[in-house]
LUMPA-22393 format. One record per residue (C-alpha): x, y, z; residue in one letter; residue number from 0. Coordinates in steps of 0.5 Angstrom, whole numbers. Example, Ala and Ser with C-alpha at 12.3 -4.5 7.8 and 13.67 -1.06 7.14 Angstrom:
// residues 2
xx_yy_zz_aa_i
25_-9_16_A_0
27_-2_14_S_1
//
This chain:
// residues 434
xx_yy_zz_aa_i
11_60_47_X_0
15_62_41_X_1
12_57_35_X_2
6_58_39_X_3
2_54_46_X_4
1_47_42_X_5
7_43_45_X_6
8_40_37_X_7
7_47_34_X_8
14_47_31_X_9
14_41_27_X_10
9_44_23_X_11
12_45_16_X_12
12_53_16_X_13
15_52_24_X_14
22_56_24_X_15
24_51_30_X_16
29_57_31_X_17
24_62_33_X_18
25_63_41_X_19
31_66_40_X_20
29_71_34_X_21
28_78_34_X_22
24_78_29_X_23
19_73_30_X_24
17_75_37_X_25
17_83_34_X_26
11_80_29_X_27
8_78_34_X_28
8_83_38_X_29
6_88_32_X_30
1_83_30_X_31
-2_84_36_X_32
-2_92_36_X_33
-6_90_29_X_34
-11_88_34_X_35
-11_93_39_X_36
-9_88_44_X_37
-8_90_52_X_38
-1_87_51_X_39
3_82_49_X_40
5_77_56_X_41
12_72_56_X_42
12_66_61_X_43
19_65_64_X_44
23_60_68_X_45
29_59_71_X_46
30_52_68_X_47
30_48_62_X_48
23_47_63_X_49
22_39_60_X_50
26_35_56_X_51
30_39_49_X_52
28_33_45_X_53
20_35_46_X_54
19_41_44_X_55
24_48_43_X_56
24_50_49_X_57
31_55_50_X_58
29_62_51_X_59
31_69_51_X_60
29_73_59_X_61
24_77_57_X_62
25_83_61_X_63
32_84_55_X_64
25_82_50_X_65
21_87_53_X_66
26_93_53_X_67
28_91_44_X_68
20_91_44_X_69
18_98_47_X_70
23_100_40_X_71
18_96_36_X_72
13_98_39_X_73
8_104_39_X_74
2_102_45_X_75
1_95_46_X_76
3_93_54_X_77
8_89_55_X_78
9_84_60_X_79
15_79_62_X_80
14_74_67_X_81
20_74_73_X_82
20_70_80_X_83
21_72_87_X_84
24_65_89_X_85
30_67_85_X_86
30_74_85_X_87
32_80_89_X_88
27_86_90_X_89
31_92_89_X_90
34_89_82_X_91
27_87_78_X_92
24_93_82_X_93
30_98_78_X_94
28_93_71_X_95
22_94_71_X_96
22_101_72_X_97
27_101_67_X_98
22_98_62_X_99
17_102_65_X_100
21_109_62_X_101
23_105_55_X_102
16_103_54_X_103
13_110_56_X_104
8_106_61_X_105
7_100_58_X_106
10_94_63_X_107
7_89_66_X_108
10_84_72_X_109
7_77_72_X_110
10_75_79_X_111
11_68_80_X_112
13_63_86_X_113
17_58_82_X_114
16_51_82_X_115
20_46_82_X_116
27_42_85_X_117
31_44_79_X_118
30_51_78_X_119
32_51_87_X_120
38_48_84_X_121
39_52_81_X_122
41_58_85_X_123
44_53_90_X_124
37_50_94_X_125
37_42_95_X_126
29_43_94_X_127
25_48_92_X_128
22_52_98_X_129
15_50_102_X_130
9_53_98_X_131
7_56_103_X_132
14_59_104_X_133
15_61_96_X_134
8_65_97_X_135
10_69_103_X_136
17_71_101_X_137
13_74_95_X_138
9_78_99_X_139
14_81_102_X_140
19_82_95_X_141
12_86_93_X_142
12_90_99_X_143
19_92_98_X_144
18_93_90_X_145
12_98_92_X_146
16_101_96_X_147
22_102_91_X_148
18_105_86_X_149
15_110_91_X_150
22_112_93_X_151
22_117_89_X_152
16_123_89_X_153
13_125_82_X_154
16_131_82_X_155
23_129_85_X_156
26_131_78_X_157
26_139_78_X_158
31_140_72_X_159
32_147_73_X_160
38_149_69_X_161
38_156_72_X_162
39_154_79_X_163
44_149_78_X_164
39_143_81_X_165
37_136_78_X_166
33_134_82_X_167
30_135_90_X_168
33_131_95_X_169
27_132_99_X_170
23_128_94_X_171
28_122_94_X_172
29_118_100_X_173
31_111_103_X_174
26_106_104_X_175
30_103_111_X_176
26_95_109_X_177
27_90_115_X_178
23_84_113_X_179
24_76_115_X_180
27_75_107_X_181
29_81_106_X_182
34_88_109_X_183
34_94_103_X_184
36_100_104_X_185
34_104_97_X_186
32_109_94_X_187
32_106_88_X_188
36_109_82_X_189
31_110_77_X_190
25_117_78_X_191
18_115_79_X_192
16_112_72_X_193
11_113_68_X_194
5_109_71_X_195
7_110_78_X_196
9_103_78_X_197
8_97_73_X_198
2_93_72_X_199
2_87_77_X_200
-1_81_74_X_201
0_74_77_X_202
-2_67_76_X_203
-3_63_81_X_204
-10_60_83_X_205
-7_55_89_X_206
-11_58_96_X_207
-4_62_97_X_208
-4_63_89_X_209
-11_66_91_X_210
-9_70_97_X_211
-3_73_94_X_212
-7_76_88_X_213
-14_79_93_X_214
-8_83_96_X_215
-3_86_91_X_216
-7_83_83_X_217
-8_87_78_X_218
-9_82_73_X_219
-10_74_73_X_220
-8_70_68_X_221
-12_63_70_X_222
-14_56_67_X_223
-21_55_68_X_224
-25_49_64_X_225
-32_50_65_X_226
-37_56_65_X_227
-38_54_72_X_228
-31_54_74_X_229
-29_60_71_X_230
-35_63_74_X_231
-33_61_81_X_232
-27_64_80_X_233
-28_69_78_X_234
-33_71_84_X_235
-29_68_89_X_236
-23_73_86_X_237
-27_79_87_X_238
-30_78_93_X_239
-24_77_97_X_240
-21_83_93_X_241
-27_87_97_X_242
-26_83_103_X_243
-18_86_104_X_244
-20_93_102_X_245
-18_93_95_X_246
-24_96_89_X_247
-26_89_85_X_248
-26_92_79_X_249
-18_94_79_X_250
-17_87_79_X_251
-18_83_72_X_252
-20_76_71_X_253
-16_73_65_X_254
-16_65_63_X_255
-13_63_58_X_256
-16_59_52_X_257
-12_57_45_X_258
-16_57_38_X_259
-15_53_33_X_260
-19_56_28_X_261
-22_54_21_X_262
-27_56_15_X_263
-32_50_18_X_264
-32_46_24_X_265
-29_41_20_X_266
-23_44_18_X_267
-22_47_25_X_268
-22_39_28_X_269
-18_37_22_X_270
-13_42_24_X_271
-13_40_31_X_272
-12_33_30_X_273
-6_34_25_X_274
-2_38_31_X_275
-4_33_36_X_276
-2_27_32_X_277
5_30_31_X_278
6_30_39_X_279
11_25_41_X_280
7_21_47_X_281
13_18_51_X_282
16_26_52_X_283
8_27_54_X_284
8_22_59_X_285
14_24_63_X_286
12_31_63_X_287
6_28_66_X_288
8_23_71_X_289
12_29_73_X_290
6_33_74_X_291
3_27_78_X_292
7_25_82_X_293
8_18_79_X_294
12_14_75_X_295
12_14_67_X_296
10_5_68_X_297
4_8_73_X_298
1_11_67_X_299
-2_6_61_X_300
-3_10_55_X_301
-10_8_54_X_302
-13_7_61_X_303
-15_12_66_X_304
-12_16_71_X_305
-10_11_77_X_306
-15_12_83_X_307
-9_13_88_X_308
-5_20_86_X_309
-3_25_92_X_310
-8_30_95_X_311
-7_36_93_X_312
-4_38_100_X_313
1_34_98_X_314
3_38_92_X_315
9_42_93_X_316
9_45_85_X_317
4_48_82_X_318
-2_46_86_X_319
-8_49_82_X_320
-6_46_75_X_321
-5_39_79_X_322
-11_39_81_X_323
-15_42_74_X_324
-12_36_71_X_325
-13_31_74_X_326
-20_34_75_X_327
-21_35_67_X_328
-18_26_67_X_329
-23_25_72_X_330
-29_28_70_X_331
-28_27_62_X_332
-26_20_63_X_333
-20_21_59_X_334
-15_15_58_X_335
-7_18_59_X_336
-7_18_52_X_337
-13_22_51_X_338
-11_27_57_X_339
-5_28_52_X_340
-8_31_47_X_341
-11_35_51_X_342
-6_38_55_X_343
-1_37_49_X_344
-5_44_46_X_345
-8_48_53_X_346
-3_44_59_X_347
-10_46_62_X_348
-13_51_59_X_349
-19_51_55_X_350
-18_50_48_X_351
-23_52_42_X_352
-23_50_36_X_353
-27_51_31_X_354
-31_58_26_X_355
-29_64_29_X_356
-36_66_30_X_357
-37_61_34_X_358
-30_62_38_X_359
-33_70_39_X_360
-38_66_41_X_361
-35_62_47_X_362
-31_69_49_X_363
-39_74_49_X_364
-42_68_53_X_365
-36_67_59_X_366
-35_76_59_X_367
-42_77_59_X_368
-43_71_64_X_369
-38_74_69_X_370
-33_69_68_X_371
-27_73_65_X_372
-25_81_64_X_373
-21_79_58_X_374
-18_74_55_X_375
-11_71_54_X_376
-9_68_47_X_377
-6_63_47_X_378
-5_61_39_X_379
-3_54_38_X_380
1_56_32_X_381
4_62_32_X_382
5_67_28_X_383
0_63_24_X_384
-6_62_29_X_385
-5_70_32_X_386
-5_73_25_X_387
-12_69_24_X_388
-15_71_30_X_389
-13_79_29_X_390
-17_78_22_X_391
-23_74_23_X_392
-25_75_31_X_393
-23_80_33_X_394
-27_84_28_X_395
-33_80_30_X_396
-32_82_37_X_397
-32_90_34_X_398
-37_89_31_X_399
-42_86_36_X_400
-38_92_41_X_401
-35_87_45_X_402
-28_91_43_X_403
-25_97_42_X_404
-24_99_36_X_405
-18_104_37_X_406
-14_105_43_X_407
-16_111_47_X_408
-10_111_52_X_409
-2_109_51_X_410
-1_106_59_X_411
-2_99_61_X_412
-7_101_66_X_413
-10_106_61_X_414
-11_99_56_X_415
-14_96_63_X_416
-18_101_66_X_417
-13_101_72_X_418
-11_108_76_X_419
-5_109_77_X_420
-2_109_84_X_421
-1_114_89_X_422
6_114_91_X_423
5_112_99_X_424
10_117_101_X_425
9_124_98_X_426
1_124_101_X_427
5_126_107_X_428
10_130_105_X_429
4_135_101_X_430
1_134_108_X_431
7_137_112_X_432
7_130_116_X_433
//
């Protein structure tokens, strides 16, 4: 989130406000992070200018080009882009992150998302964004080709044989022939099999449809979870329906996200968190919210509670699971509007924790070893500030307690996570003579 997840994080004064379209600071980061053996670095993205330039720093480079620069700057750390079905081809992003793949020597990932939204669909010439519904099977069917794609070439297609004269055997190479009801692609793909078979495949979705699409093709997912008691539910939820469609519920990881802010004392860490919320500017705040909800910025006093009447879940087209976590949070906490933007201004739903790094080492032990999360998504309010200071105090804490890794033990991304790597679907048969 360039200067960091913390939506006033930029008027901060050792903020540079040019920092999403920087090389060099997103090559900090990611460096930084390889300090701190992380799994990878994640990039979201969308198709539109997302909320009023007047809020926030809000224009940024596609990750998929950022990708490709950082696996130069990179040695080992997973790097993974965000990139939509609803307003993509197959065969493209199926040869781009494949592309990525080979670059990074087998560290990419693909955070598959729906898109929410009537200004995205605008976009690409839709009057109104697709049914949910509708998003989440065309995405199905967009992983399906994709799969099908990277598998199009066998793992030993590419012979090299300089004496012979021949490159690659064409009996390894074939047309994927996909006919489907949003997409007809012939294939191969124009890439070779890359080195993890195919990237890592993460969603992000945690709507009924969200849910469903993750038990089938998730390896990773990135989720918002308040409670304990939530993140707990999820989880079990998650990998029960994993085993349910056939899949190993051990290759596919829980990963909520949470946002430190983090002091010498606890004080310290209140203080600098009241600092960033006070720079939030509430009338932007508000409107976003109002978007959210599905209710006018009037509807929304400042300093009353959430109003009794919003729409159903059912009724929500956009991103039904962070609606719904909103308004449950307002709900639950009697939060007034100006209080639910405090909070959101920092997390936009996901957990914040400010305060010592002992005692956030502490939340992150007590939601691993309480099953409710794989891992974890780091989402510093402030970067390259909030990164850097929890590489150099957690991060040995969590060491030190043997919770993580001190070196890295493998160079792919499925390494990192523990994930195998995929059998090309096609050549078991062709080694079995079918």
């Amino acid at each position: 989130m360039s200067t960091g997840h913390h939506e006033a994080s930029w008027r901060l004064p050792e903020s540079d406000p040019h920092a999403g379209t920087s090389l060099a600071h997103f090559t900090r980061l990611a460096q930084t992070a390889e300090r701190g053996k992380f799994d990878s670095v994640f990039f979201a993205d969308s198709p539109v200018l997302f909320g009023s330039v007047g809020r926030r720093p809000v224009g940024a480079v596609e990750p998929t080009v950022l990708l490709a620069a950082l696996a130069a700057a990179t040695e080992q750390i997973g790097l993974i882009a965000t990139a939509s079905t609803s307003y993509n081809s197959p065969y493209n992003l199926a040869r781009r992150f494949a592309s990525i793949d080979h670059l990074s020597g087998g560290r990419a990932g693909w955070n598959v998302v729906t898109t929410a939204g009537a200004d995205a669909a605008r976009n690409f010439g839709l009057e109104d964004q697709p049914l949910h519904r509708a998003r989440y099977e065309r995405a199905a069917e967009f992983l399906e080709v994709a799969f099908k794609l990277w598998d199009s070439w066998d793992d030993d297609a590419v012979l090299a044989d300089k004496a012979a004269g021949v490159w690659a055997d064409a009996e390894r190479v074939r047309a994927v022939d996909h006919a489907g009801e949003h997409f007809s692609v012939r294939g191969p793909l124009d890439v070779p099999r890359s080195p993890q078979g195919r990237p890592v495949i993460v969603q992000a979705g945690s709507s009924e449809d969200g849910k469903v699409l993750a038990a089938w093709y998730a390896e990773a997912v990135f989720t918002a979870q308040q409670t304990l008691e939530e993140a707990q539910a999820f989880y079990n939820d998650l990998k029960v329906r994993t085993a349910v469609v056939g899949r190993n519920p051990e290759g596919i990881k829980i990963l909520p996200g949470i946002v430190p802010v983090l002091g010498g004392t606890v004080a310290e860490a209140l203080r600098r968190e009241r600092e960033l919320d006070e720079l939030i500017r509430p009338e932007y705040a508000r409107n976003e919210l109002a978007k959210t909800l599905r209710v006018a910025p009037e509807d929304l006093p400042l300093d009353r509670e959430l109003p009794a009447d919003l729409p159903d879940e059912d009724e929500i087209e956009g991103a039904k699971s962070r609606y719904t976590l909103i308004v449950a949070l307002a709900r639950r906490e009697r939060l007034t509007v100006r209080e639910l933007i405090g909070r959101l201004g920092g997390g936009r739903g996901h957990r914040t924790l400010a305060g010592t790094p002992e005692q956030v080492a502490d939340e992150i032990e007590s939601w691993f070893l309480g099953g409710a999360a794989d891992g974890f998504n780091i989402m510093a309010a402030a970067l390259p500030s909030g990164l850097e200071e929890f590489v150099d105090h957690v991060v040995p804490l969590l060491q030190a307690r043997g919770l993580f890794r001190e070196e890295y033990t493998g160079s792919t991304l499925r390494e990192h996570y523990g994930l195998p790597r995929p059998a090309n679907q096609y050549e078991a048969g062709r080694l079995a003579g079918v």
